[in-house]
C-alpha positions in Angstrom: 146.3 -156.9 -88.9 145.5 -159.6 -86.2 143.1 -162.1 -85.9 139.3 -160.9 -84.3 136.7 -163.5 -82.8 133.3 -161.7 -84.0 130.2 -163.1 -82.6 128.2 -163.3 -85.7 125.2 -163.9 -83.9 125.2 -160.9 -81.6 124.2 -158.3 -84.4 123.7 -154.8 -83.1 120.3 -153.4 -82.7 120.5 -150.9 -85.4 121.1 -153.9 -88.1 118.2 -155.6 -86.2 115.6 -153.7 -84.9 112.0 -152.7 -86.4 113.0 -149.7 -87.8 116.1 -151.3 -89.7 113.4 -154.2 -90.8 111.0 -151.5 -92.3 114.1 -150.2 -93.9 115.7 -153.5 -95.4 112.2 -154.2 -97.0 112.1 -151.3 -99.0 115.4 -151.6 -99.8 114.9 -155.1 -101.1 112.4 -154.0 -103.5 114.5 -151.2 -104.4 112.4 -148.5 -102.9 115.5 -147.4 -101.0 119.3 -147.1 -101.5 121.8 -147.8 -98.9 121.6 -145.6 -95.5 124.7 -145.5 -93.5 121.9 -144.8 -90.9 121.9 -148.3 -89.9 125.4 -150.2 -91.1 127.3 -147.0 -89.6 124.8 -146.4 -86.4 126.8 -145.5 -83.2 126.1 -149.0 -81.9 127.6 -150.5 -84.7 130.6 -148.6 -84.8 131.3 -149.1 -80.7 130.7 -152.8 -80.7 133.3 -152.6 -83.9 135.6 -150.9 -81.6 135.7 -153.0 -78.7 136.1 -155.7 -81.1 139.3 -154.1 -83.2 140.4 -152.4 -79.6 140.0 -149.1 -81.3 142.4 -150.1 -84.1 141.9 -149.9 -88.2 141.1 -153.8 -88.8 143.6 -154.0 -91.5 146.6 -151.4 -90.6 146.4 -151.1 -86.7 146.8 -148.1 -86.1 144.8 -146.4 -83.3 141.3 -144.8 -84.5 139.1 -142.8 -82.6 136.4 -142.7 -84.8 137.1 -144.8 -87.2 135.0 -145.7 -90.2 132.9 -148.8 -91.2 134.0 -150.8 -93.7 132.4 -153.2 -96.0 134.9 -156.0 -96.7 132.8 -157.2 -99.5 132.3 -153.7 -101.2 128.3 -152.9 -101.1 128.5 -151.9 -104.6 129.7 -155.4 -105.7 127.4 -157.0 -102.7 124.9 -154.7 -101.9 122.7 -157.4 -100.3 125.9 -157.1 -97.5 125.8 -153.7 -97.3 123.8 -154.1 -93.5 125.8 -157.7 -92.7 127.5 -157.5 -89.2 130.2 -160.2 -90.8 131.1 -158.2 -93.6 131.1 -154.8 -91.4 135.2 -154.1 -90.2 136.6 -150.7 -88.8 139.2 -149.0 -90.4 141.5 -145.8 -90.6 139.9 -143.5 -93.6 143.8 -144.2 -95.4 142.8 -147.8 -95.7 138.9 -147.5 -96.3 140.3 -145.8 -99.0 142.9 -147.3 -100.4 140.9 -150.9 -100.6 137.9 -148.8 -102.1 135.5 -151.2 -103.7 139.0 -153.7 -104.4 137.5 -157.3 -104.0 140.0 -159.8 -106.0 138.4 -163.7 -105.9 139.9 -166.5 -107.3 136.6 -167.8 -108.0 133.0 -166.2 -109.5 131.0 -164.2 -106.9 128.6 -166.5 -104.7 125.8 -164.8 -104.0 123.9 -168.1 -102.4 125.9 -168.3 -99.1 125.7 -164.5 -98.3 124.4 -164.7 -94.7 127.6 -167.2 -94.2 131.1 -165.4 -94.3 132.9 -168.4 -93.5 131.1 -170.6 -96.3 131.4 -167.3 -98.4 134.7 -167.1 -98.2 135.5 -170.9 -99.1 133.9 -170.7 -102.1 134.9 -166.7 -103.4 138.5 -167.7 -102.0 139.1 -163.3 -101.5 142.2 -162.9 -101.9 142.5 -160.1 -99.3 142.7 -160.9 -95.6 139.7 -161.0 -93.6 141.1 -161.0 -89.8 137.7 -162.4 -88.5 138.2 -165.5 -90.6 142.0 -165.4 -91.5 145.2 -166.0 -89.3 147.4 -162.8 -90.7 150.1 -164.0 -88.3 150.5 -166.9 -91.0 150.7 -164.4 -93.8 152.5 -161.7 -92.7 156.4 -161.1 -92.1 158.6 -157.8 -91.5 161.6 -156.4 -92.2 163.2 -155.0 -89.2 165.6 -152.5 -90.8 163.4 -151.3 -93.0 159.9 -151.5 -91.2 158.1 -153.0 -94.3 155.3 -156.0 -93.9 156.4 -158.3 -96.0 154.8 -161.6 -97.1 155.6 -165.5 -95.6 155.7 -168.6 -97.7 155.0 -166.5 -100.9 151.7 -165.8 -99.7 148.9 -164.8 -102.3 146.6 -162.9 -99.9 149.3 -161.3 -98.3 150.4 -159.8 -101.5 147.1 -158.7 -102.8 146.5 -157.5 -99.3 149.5 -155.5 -98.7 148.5 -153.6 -102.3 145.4 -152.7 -101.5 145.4 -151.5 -98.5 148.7 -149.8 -99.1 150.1 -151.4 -95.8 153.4 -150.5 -96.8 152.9 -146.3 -97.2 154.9 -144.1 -96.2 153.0 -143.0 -92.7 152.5 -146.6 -91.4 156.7 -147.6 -92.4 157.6 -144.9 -90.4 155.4 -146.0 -87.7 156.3 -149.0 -87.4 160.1 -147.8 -87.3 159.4 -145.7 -84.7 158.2 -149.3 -83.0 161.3 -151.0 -83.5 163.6 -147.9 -82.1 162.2 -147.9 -78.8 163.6 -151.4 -78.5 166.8 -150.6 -80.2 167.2 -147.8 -77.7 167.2 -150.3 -75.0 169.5 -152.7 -76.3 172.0 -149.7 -77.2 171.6 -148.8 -73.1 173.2 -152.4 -73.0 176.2 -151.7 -75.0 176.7 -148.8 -73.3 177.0 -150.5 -69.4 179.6 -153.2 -71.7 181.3 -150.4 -73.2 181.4 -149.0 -69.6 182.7 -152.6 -67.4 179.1 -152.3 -65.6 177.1 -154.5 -63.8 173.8 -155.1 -66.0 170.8 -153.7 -63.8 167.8 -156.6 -63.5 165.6 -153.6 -64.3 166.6 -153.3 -68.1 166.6 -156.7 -68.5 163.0 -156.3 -67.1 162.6 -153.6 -69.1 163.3 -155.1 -72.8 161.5 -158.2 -72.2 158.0 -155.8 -71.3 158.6 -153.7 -73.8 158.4 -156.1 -76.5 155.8 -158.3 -74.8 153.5 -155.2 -74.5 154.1 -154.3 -78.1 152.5 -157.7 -78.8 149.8 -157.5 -76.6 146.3 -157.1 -78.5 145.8 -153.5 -77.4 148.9 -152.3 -79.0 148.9 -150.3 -82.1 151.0 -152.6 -84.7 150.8 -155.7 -82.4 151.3 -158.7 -85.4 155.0 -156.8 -85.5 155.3 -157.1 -82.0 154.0 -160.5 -81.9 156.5 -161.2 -84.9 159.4 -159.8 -82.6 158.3 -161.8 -79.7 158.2 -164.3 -81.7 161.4 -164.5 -83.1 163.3 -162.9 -80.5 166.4 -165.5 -80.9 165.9 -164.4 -84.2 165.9 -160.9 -84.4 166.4 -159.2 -80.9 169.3 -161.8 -79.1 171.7 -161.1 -82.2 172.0 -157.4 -81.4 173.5 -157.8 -77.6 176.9 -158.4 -78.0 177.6 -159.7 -74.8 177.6 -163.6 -74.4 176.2 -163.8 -70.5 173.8 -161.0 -71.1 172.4 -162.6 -73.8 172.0 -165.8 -71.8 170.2 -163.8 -69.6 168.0 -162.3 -71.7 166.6 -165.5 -73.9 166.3 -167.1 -69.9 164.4 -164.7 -69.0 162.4 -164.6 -72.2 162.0 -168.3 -72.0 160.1 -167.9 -68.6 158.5 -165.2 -70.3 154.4 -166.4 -71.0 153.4 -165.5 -74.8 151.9 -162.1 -75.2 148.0 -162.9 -76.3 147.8 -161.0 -79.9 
């Protein structure tokens, strides 16, 4: 999960147009139920994916088609059942997995419903809206074992991780698979030390992109690349063995801008 700016002010025409109007006023006076017609119209879900660069807005993984979720569950909110704030794309493992889940640490507000942010001030969710929350300062990982984990004991990370189930078995290995790539790399170091050879600029090159890239917002599982990038005196500088490599690495990681997550 990464952070999203939303425009909430640039609603889609199919949660906006005449036909949607006609629609909410029946449905206001109970003349209708809920049409996905409209909250999951094709414009809706491509603006959505543009937004979440066709990634699930809670696990990140890639999604072709995904599906719209409602943050706030319609059948706890259904007056934000068509609300382009509380409308997220996600991967059908965690649409269903969070279900209608909506912890709070407070009573439903139902007077501040066209304001998400004022919304969630009052509600205080305690699952991780990326449009409004900062997941970097939430989230945490365990390399080895390719588990999110949570940072400064956090609450919402916690009730977010369950869930959404962030931590099954599909998206560990996933995320694994991340952190091998680089490993791979790094092993190719040894292996020139083992060897007496002359480090080629290229893998140097090489390391440094392939971690920045795996932070970059496009990337599936970018808040663990970002956490890598992050830390990589941390994390990534421990595992080359060889003093002036090293050196060489965290100088060129130092010149290195910051991937944009």
């Amino acid at each position: 999960m990464i952070s999203i700016e939303k425009d909430y002010s640039e609603i889609p025409d199919s949660l906006s147009n005449e036909s949607f109007r006609n629609h909410f006023d029946k449905f206001i006076k109970k003349q209708v139920s809920v049409s996905g017609k409209y909250y999951a119209a094709d414009d809706v879900l491509a603006k959505l994916k543009v937004l979440y660069n066709n990634k699930c807005a809670y696990c990140e993984t890639k999604e072709y088609k995904p599906e719209i979720e409602h943050y706030r569950p319609k059948s706890k909110y259904p007056l934000l059942a068509y609300e382009w704030s509380n409308l997220l794309p996600a991967c059908h493992a965690c649409n269903q997995s969070k279900s209608s889940h909506f912890p709070t640490l407070n009573k439903p507000d139902y007077r501040n419903i066209k304001d998400a942010k004022k919304l969630n001030k009052s509600e205080k969710p305690t699952i991780l809206n990326p449009e409004i929350d900062k997941p970097e300062k939430h989230f945490s990982f365990n390399i080895n074992t390719g588990e999110i984990e949570t940072k400064n004991d956090s609450e919402k990370a916690i009730q977010t991780i369950k869930y959404c189930d962030l931590n099954s078995e599909n998206l560990i290995y996933r995320r694994q698979k991340k952190v091998k790539n680089i490993k791979k790399l790094i092993n190719l170091i040894h292996l020139y030390t083992l060897q007496g050879k002359i480090l080629p600029e290229s893998v140097i090159d090489n390391l440094i992109s392939e971690i920045k890239n795996g932070a970059s917002i496009n990337s599936e599982y970018s808040l663990l690349g970002l956490y890598l990038w992050v830390n990589f005196e941390k994390i990534i500088s421990p595992l080359i063995t060889d003093k002036l490599q090293k050196n060489e690495f965290i100088k060129k990681y130092k010149r290195s801008s910051k991937p944009q997550p």
